[in-house]
C-alpha positions as CSV (number, residue, x, y, z in Angstrom):
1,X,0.0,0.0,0.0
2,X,1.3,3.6,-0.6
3,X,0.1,6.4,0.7
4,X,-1.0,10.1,-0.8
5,X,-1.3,13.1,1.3
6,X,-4.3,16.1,0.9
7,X,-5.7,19.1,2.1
8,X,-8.5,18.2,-0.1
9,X,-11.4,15.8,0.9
10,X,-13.6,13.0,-1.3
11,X,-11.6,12.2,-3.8
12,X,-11.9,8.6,-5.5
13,X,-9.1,8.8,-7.9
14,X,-5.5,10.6,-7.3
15,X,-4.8,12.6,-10.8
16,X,-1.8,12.9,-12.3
17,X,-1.7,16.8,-12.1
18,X,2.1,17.4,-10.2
19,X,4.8,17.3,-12.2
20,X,7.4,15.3,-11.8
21,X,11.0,16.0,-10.9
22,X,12.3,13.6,-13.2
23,X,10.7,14.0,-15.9
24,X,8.2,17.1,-16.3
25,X,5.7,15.6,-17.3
26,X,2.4,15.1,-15.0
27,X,2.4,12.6,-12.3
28,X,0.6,11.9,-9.2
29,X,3.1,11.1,-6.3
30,X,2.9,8.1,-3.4
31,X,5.0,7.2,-0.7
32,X,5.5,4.5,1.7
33,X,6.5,6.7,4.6
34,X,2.8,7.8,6.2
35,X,5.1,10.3,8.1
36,X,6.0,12.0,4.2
37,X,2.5,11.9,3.0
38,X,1.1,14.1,6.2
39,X,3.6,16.6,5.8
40,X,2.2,17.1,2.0
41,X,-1.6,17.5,4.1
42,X,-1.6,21.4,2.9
43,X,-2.6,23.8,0.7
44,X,-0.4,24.4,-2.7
45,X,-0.2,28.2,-1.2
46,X,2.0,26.7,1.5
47,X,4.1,24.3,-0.6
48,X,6.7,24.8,1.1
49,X,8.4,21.3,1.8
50,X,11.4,21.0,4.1
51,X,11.4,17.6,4.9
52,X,12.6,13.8,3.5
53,X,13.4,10.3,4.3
54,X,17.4,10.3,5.0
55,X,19.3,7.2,5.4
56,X,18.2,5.9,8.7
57,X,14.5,5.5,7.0
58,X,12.7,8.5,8.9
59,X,11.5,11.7,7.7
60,X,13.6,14.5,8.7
61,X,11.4,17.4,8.7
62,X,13.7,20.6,9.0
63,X,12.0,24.1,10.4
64,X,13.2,27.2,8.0
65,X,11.2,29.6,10.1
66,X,10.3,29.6,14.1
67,X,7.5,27.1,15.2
68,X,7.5,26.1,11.3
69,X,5.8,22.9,12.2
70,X,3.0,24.3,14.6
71,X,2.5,27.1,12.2
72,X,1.6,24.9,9.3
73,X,0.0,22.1,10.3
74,X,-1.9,22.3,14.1
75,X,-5.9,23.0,13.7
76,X,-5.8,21.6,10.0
77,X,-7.0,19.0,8.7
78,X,-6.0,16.3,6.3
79,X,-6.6,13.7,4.0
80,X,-4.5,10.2,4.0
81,X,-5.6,8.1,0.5
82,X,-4.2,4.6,0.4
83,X,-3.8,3.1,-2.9
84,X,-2.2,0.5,-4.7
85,X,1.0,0.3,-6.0
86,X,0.7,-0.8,-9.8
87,X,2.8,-1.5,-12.3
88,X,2.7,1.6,-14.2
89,X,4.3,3.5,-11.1
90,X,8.1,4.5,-11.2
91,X,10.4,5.3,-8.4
92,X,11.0,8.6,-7.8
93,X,13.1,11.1,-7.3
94,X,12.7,10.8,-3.3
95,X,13.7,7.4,-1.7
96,X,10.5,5.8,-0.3
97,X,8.5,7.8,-3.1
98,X,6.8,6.9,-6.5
99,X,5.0,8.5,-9.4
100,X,2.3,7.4,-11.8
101,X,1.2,9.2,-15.1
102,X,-2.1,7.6,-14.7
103,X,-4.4,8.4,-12.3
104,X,-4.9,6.3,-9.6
105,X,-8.0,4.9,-7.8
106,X,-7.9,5.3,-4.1
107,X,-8.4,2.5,-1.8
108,X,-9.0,4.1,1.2
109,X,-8.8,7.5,2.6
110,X,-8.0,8.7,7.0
111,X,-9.5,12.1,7.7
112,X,-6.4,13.8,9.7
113,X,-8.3,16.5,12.3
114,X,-5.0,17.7,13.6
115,X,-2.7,17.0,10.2
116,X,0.1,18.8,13.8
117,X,-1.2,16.0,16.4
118,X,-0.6,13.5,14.1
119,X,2.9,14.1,12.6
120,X,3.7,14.6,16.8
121,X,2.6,10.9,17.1
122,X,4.8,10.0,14.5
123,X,7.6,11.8,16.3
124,X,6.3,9.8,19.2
125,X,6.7,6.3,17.6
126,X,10.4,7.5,15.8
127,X,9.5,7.7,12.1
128,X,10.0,11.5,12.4
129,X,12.8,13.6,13.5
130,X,11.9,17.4,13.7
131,X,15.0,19.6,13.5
132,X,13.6,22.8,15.0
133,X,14.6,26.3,14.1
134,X,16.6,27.4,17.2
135,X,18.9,24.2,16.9
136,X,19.7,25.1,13.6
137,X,23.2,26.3,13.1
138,X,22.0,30.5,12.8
139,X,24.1,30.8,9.3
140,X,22.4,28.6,7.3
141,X,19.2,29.8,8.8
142,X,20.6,33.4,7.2
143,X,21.6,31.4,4.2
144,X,17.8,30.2,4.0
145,X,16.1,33.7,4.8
146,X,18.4,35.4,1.9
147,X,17.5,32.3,-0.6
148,X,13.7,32.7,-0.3
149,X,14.3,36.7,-0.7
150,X,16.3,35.9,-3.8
151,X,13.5,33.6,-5.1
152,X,10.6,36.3,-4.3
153,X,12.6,38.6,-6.6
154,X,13.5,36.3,-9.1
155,X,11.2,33.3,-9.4
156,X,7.7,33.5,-10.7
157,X,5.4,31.8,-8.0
158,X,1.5,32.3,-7.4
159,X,0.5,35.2,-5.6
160,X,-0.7,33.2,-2.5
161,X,2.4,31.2,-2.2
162,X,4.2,34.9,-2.4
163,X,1.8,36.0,0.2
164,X,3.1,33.2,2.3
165,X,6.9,33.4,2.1
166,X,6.7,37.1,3.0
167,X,4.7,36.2,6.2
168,X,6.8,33.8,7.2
169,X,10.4,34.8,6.3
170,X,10.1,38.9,6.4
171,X,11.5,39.1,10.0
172,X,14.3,36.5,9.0
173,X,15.9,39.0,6.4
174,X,14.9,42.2,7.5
């Protein structure tokens, strides 16, 4: 079974609307880590994903801004879709992770109340480590700060997801 994180509710199928960091071409993406898939439990104005499965098999989930974690996730609610994995799926990019150009018909889906509470519990049981902001080393949380800056100048992004970065990350540069 592999497992699909959502902010969004009722769905029966998992399209292949991401696009893939492989390839470019659309995908829908799975893991096997149910730690990986809550973390993905938000809206695409907060895509903003600073976490992955390292060696040791956990999710390492690193905060760029203070209370990153809390901030994100506690009082939302989630969606966890099971599916199958079938042939037509290709490891990706990610260890732990896959991708299908198809869409894929869900199994199963968990409603997540507290997307926070539950990536807690998985800190709880060890298949998360949560590397908080103040134990981060405070130059590359400079080197982080003046990276997003650079990308808000540079990069096109949605508006929302702008909105977002400049709440979270103006004090960090100013």
């Amino acid at each position: 079974m592999l497992y699909h994180g959502s902010y969004l509710g009722g769905l029966s199928v998992i399209a292949a609307h991401s696009r893939s960091h492989t390839t470019g071409k659309p995908v829908a993406y799975f893991t096997e880590h149910r730690a990986y898939a809550l973390v993905c439990c938000r809206p695409p104005s907060e895509n903003f994903v600073t976490a992955g499965i390292k060696n040791d098999g956990r999710l390492h989930y690193f905060e760029r801004f203070p209370n990153q974690l809390q901030i994100m996730y506690d009082g939302k609610a989630g969606y966890l879709y099971t599916v199958r994995r079938t042939e037509g799926m290709t490891p990706a990019s990610k260890p732990q992770a896959y991708e299908s150009s198809t869409d894929v018909p869900v199994l199963s889906c968990e409603r997540i109340e507290n997307v926070y509470e539950a990536l807690l519990e998985e800190m709880r049981c060890g298949t998360m480590i949560l590397h908080r902001y103040e134990d981060i080393d405070p130059a590359e949380q400079k080197e982080m700060a003046v990276h997003i800056r650079e990308s808000l100048l540079n990069d096109p992004m949605s508006e929302p997801y702008r909105t977002f970065l400049i709440e979270h990350f103006r004090d960090l540069w100013d």
